[in-house]
N, CA, C and O atoms as CSV, one atom per row, in Angstrom:
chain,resi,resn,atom,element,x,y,z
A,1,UNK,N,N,90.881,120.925,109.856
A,1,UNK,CA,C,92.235,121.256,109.442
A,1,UNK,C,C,93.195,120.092,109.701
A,1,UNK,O,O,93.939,119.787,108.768
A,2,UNK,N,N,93.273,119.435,110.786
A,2,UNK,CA,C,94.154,118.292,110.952
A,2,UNK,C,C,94.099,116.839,110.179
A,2,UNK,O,O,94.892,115.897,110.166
A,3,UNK,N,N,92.946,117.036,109.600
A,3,UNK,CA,C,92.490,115.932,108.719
A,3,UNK,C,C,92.823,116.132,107.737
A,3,UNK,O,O,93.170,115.168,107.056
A,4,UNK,N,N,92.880,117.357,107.224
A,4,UNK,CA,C,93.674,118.221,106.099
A,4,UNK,C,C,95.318,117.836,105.691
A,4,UNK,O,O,95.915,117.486,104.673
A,5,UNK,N,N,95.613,118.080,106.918
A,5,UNK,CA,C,97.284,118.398,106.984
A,5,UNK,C,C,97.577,116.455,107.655
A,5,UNK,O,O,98.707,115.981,107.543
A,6,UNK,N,N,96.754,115.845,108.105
A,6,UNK,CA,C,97.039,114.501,107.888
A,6,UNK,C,C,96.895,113.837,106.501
A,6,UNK,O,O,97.528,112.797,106.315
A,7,UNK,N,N,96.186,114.296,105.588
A,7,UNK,CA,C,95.649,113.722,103.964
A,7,UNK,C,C,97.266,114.336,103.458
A,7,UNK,O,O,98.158,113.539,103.168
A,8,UNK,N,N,97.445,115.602,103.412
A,8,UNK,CA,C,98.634,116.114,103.417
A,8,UNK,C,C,99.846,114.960,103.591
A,8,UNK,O,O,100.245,114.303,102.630
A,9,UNK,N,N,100.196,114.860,104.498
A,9,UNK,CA,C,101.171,113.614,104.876
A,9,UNK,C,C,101.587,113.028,104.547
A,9,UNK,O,O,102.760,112.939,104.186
A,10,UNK,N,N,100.210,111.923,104.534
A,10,UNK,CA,C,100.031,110.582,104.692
A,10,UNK,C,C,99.570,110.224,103.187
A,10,UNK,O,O,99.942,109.169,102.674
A,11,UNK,N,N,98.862,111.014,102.595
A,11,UNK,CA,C,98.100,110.504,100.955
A,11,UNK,C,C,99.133,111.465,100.071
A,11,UNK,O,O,98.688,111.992,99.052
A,12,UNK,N,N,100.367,111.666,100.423
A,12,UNK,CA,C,100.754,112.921,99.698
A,12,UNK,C,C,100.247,113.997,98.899
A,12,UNK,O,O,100.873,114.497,97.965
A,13,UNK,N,N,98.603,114.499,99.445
A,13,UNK,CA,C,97.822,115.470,98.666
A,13,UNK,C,C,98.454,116.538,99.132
A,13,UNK,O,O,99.069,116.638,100.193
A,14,UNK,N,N,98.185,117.800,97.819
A,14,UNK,CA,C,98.588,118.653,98.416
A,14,UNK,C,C,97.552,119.445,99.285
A,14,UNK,O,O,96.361,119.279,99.020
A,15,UNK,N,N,97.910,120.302,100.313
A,15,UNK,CA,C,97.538,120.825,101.150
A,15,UNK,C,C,95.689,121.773,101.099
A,15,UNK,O,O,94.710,121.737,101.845
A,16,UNK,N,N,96.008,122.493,99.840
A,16,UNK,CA,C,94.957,122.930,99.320
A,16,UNK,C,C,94.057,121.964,98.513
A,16,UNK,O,O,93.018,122.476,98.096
A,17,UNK,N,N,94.251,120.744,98.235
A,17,UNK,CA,C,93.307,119.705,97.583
A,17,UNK,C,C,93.063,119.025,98.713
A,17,UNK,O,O,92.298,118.062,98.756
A,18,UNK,N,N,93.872,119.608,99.971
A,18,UNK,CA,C,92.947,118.384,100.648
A,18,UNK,C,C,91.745,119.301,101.708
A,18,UNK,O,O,91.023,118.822,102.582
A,19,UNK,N,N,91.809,120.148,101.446
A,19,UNK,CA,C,91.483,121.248,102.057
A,19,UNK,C,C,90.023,121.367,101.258
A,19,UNK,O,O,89.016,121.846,101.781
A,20,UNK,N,N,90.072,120.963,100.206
A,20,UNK,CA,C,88.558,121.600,99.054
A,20,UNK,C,C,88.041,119.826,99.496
A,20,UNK,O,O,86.863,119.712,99.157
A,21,UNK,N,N,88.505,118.653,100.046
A,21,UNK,CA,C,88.259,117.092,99.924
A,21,UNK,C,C,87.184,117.423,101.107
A,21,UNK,O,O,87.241,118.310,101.958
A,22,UNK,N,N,85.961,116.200,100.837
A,22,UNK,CA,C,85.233,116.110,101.789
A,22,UNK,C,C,85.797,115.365,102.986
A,22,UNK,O,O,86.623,114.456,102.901
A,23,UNK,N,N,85.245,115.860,104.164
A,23,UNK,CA,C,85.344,114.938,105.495
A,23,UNK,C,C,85.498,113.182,105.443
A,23,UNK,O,O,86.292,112.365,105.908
A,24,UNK,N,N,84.434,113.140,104.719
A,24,UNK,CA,C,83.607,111.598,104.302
A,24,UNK,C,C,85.412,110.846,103.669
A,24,UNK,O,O,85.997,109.912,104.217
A,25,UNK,N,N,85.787,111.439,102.718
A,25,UNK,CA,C,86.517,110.970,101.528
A,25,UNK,C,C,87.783,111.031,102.663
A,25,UNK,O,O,88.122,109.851,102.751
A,26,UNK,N,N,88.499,111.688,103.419
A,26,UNK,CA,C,89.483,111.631,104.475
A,26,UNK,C,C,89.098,110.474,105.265
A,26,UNK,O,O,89.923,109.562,105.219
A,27,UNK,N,N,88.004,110.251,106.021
A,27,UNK,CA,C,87.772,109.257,106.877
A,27,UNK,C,C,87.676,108.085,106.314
A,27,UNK,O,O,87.887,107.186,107.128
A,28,UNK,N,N,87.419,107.678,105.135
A,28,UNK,CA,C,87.515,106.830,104.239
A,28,UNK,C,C,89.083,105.826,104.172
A,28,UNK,O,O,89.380,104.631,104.161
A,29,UNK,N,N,89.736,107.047,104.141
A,29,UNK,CA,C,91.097,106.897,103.565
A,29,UNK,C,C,91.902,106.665,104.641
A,29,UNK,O,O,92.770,105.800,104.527
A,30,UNK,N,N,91.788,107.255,105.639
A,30,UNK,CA,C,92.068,106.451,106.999
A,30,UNK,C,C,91.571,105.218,107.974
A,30,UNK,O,O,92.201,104.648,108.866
A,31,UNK,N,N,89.777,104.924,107.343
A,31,UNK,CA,C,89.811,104.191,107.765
A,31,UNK,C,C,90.038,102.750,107.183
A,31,UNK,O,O,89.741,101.724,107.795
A,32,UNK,N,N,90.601,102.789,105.923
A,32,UNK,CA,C,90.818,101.174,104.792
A,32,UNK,C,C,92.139,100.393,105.602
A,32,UNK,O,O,92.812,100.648,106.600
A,33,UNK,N,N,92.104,99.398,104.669
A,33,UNK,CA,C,92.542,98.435,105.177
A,33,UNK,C,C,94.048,98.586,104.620
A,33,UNK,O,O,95.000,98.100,105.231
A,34,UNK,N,N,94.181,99.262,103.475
A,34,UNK,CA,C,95.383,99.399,103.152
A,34,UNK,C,C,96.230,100.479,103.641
A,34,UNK,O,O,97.412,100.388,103.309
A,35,UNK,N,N,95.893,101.492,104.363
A,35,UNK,CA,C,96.459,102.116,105.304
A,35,UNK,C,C,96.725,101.603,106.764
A,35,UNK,O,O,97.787,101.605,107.387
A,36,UNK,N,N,95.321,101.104,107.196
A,36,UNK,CA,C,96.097,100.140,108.409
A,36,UNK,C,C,97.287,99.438,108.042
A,36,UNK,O,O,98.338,99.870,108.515
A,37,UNK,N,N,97.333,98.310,107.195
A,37,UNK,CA,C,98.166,97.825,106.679
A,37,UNK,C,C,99.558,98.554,106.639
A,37,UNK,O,O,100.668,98.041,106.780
A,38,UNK,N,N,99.348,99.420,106.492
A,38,UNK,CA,C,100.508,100.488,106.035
A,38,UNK,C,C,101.468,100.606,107.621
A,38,UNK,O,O,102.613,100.252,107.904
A,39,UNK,N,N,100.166,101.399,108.572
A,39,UNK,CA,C,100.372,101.651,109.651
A,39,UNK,C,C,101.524,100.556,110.727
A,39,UNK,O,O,102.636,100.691,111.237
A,40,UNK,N,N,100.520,99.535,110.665
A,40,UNK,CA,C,101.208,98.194,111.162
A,40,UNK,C,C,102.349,97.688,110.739
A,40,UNK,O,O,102.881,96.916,111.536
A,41,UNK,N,N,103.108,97.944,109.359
A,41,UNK,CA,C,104.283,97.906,108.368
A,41,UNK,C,C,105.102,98.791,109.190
A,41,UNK,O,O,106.081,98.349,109.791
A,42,UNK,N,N,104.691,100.239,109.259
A,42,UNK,CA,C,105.629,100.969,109.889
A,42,UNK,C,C,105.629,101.305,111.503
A,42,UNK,O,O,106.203,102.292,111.964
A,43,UNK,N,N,104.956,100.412,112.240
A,43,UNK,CA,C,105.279,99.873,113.757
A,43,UNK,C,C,106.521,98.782,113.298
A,43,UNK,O,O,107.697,99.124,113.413
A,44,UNK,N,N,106.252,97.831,112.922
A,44,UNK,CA,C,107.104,96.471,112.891
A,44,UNK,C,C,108.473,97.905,112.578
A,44,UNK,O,O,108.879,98.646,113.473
A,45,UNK,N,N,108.755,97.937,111.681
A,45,UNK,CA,C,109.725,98.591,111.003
A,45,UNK,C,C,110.933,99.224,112.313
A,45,UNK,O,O,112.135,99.036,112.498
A,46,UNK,N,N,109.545,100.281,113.247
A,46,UNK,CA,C,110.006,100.778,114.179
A,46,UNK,C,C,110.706,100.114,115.516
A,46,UNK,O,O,111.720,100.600,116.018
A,47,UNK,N,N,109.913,98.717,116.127
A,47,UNK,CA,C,110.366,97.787,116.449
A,47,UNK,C,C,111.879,97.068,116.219
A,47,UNK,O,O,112.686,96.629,117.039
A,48,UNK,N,N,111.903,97.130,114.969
A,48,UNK,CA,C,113.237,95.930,114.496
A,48,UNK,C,C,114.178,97.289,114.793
A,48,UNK,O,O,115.136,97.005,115.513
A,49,UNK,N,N,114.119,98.701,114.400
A,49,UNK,CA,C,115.109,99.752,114.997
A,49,UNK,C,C,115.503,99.913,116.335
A,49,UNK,O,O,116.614,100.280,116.718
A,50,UNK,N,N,114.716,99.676,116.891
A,50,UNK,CA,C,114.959,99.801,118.574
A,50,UNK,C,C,115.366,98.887,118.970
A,50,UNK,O,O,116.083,98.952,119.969
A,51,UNK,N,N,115.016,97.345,118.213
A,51,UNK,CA,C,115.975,96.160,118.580
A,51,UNK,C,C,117.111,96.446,118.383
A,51,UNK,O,O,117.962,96.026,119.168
A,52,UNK,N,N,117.519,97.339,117.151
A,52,UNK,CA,C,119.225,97.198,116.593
A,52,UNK,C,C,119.862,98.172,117.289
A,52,UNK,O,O,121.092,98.138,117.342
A,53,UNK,N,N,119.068,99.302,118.002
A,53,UNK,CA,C,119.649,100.531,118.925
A,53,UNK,C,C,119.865,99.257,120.230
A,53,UNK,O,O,120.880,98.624,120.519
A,54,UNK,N,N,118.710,99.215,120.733
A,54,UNK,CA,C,119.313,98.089,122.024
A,54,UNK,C,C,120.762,97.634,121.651
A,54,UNK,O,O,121.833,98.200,121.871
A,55,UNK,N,N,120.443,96.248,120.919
A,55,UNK,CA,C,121.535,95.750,121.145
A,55,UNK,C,C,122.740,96.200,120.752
A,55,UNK,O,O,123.645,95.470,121.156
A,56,UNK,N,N,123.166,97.299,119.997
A,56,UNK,CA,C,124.515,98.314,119.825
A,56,UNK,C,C,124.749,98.733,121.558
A,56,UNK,O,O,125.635,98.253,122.265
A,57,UNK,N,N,123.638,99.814,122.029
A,57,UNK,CA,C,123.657,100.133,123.145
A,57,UNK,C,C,124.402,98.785,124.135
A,57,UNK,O,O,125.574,98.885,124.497
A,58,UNK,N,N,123.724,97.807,124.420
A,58,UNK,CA,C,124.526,96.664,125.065
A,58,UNK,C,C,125.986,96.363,124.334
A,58,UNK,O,O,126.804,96.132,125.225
A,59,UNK,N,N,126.374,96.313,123.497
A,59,UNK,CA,C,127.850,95.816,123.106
A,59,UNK,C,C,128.828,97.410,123.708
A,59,UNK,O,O,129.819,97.395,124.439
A,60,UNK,N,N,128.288,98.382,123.239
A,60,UNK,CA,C,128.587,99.674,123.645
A,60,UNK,C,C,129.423,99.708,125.270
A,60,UNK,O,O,130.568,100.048,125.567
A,61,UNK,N,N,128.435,99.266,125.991
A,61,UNK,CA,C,128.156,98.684,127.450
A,61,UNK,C,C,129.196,98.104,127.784
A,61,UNK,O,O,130.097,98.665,128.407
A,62,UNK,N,N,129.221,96.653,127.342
A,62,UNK,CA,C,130.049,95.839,127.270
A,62,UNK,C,C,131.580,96.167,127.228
A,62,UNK,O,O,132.404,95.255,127.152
């Protein structure tokens, strides 16, 4: 089920297509390179936000 409702998510399938999808074809899809890719895109992303919260927070301060 969580592999389900992660395909859900993340592959925008819907819920019941991902539900009838094999195991194989989910693990697949999580494990490529263009989802890592993806993954690592939206760390950095998250990063440069917490830089721009910091430093507001410090002028805030200030």
């Amino acid at each position: 089920m969580s592999l389900a409702a992660n395909l859900s998510l993340y592959a925008h399938t819907p819920l019941p297509n991902a539900l009838a999808m094999p195991v194989s074809f989910g693990r697949k899809f999580f494990d490529s390179k263009p989802f890592g890719d993806w993954q690592k895109s939206r760390e950095a992303e998250q990063k440069i936000q917490v830089t721009i919260v910091n430093r507001i927070d410090k002028l805030m301060r200030a």
